[in-house]
Structure formats: structure tokens, C-alpha cells
Steps between C-alpha positions, in 0.01 A plus 500: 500500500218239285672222403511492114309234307730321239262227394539443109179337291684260291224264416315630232854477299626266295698254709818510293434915519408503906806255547731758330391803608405404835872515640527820395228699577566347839848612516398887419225446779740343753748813468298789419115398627440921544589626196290256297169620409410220266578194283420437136529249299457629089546333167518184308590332824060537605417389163459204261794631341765387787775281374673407839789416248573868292244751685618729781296549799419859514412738820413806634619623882282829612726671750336739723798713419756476265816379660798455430640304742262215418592515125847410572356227703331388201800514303654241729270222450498567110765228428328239707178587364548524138563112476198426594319728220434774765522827309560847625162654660381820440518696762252764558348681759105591530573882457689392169255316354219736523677785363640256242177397340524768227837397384484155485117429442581163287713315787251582742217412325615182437683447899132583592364208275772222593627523850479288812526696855732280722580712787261820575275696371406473105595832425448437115186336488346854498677673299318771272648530179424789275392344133618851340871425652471146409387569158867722475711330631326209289617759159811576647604125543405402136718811388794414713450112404553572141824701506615175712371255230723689241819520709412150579481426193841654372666353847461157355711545203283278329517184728185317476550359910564848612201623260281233705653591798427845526117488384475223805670731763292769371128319516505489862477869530267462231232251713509788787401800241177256321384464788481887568348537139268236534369657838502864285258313227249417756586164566655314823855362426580174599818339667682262248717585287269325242176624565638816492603492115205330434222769633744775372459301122156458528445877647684680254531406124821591450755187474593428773537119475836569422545535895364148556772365217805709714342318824479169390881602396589605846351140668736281275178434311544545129817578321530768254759501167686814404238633253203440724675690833575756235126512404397443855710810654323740183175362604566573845603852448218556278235382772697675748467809281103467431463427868644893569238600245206324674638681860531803327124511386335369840302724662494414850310677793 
């Protein structure tokens, strides 16, 4: 039987990143080296947006089969490895993800944009994404986002941290979906967080700044008084709600 390869390309990660997940893409190599088809690394933890202090490091394990025996494995090494800001991969297989490209258009788009292929082949590099799918799901997101926003809203019982809270938890959902409509307007997304909501607020004239304002919340950057997070979140819905009109009028080939 060929001996199986289990060499992992660590060194075009960040060192705190290949230092963390290193140990543990080793340890689901060591025990199941077969059923591995490959090793991704996705998310903040590729981009200038890492904070080794608050940002999980994020992965995706294509099986060549789904099994079941090496997700209770997984689940073994989850207490270990959730100290040191490893979060639960995604585990997929190659059969999955091809038939899932219809369904979830938006994560793959943007797992096709920020990835880094460890262990195996780059199975999402080429990805073919279908702009008509994108473009729905894109309008189906907005919709959903906004009955969230207003049971959000009502969750917080009028607590200006929780307010903040919420619209912080919610942006990073938010950063993965611009990107998507940036790409729909013709234009190539970028990776940070940043110059994200910038070429979304200079590509659509809609107010979006407000995004910018709930960022610089999120990174401890600016703090906001009662009557401006009240403001802020009715800005936020509003741009959130113009955004679903813009989707809703693109006409994409």
C-alpha cells in the first residue's frame, strides 16, 4: 500500500497562526492520514484582521468521505484545542461542496477568495460560483438580516451595551455578504475588514458609513453614548435596508 504523505505547508502562515494550528492539523494527520483529503486554513486568521488576542483560527477538513468515526475523534481534541483559539472546522467533503454551491453561494465565494491550502489539493481555489445564486442568496441575507436587527433590537430591552453589542456580533456576517455585493457590482472585493466598508461606501451611495462607525465600535475604537447607539442602530438598519434595494435591482448575467 503507498505510504501516505502528511507533510503540512505551515510557512506562508502567520507564526502565532502556524504555531497554533500546527499541532493540530498534525494530530488529525497522525491518526487518520487516509481519510483526509485536504487542509484549509479560512478567515480572519489569513488576514490583516487577525488579533492573536480575540480572533479564532478558523478551518476547513475535506474528507474523502464523510465519517463518522473521525468526527468523534475530533470531538476529543475540542477541549484541548479551544484554548488555544482553535475553532471547530468545517467539515466537508468534495462531493458536498460541489453540489453545495447553489445553496450557499456567499460562503463559498468568499472561502474561494480567503483561504490557504495546508495539506492537499486546493479544492476551493476553483470554485465556479453562479452570480445569479449569489445575487439571491445576497437578497435573501439582507431580508433575513433585518427581521434579526428588529428582534435584536427588542432583545436588548433598551440597554445601550447590549444595543452595541449586537450590531458588533452582527457586522462580521456583514464583511462576508459586501464582499459578495461588491463582486456582484463589478468590482473585486478586498480582504480587510476596512477596505471592505470603504469600496462598498464609495461603490454604492447609499450610507453606509454607518458600518465603518459600528466597526470602529467593535475594535474598542470609539465609544458611543445612549442617543448616538440609538441613532447608530436606525442608521444601520436603514443602510441595511437600502442595501436589499440595490440587490434587488442588479441585473447580473
Amino acid at each position: 500500500m503507498a505510504e501516505i504523505r502528511t507533510e503540512i505547508r505551515l510557512d506562508d502562515l502567520l507564526p502565532v497562526v502556524a504555531q497554533r494550528i500546527g499541532p493540530f492539523f498534525h494530530a488529525v494527520l497522525k491518526e487518520h492520514p487516509r481519510s483526509i483529503h485536504s487542509l484549509h486554513l479560512v478567515g480572519s486568521a489569513i488576514t490583516p484582521d487577525f488579533n492573536p488576542k480575540t480572533s479564532d483560527i478558523n478551518s476547513l477538513v475535506v474528507l474523502h468521505e464523510m465519517d463518522f468515526g473521525f468526527i468523534r475523534f475530533l470531538a476529543s481534541l475540542g477541549k484541548r484545542y479551544k484554548r488555544a483559539g482553535i475553532a471547530a472546522p468545517l467539515l466537508m467533503t468534495p462531493a458536498y461542496i460541489q453540489s453545495s454551491l447553489d445553496v450557499f453561494p456567499v460562503e463559498f465565494h468568499d472561502m474561494r477568495r480567503i483561504h490557504q491550502s495546508v495539506y492537499g489539493d486546493d479544492i476551493l481555489a476553483g470554485l465556479q460560483i453562479n452570480r445569479q445564486y449569489l445575487r439571491i442568496q445576497c437578497e435573501r441575507e439582507i431580508k433575513t438580516k433585518l427581521v434579526a436587527l428588529r428582534q435584536g433590537y427588542l432583545s436588548t430591552l433598551d440597554d445601550k451595551d447590549l444595543l452595541l453589542e449586537g450590531l458588533s456580533l452582527s457586522l462580521t456576517s456583514y464583511i462576508t455578504l459586501f464582499r459578495a455585493v461588491i463582486t456582484l457590482m463589478g468590482k473585486e472585493p478586498p480582504v480587510p475588514k476596512r477596505e471592505v466598508i470603504e469600496t462598498l461606501c464609495a461603490s454604492a451611495d447609499i450610507g453606509t458609513d454607518v458600518f465603518m462607525r459600528v466597526l470602529r465600535v467593535k475594535n474598542r475604537e470609539i465609544k458611543l453614548s445612549k442617543e448616538e447607539a440609538v441613532s447608530s442602530f436606525e442608521q444601520y438598519y436603514r443602510a441595511t435596508e437600502r442595501l436589499g434595494a440595490l440587490i434587488d435591482e442588479l441585473h447580473v448575467a
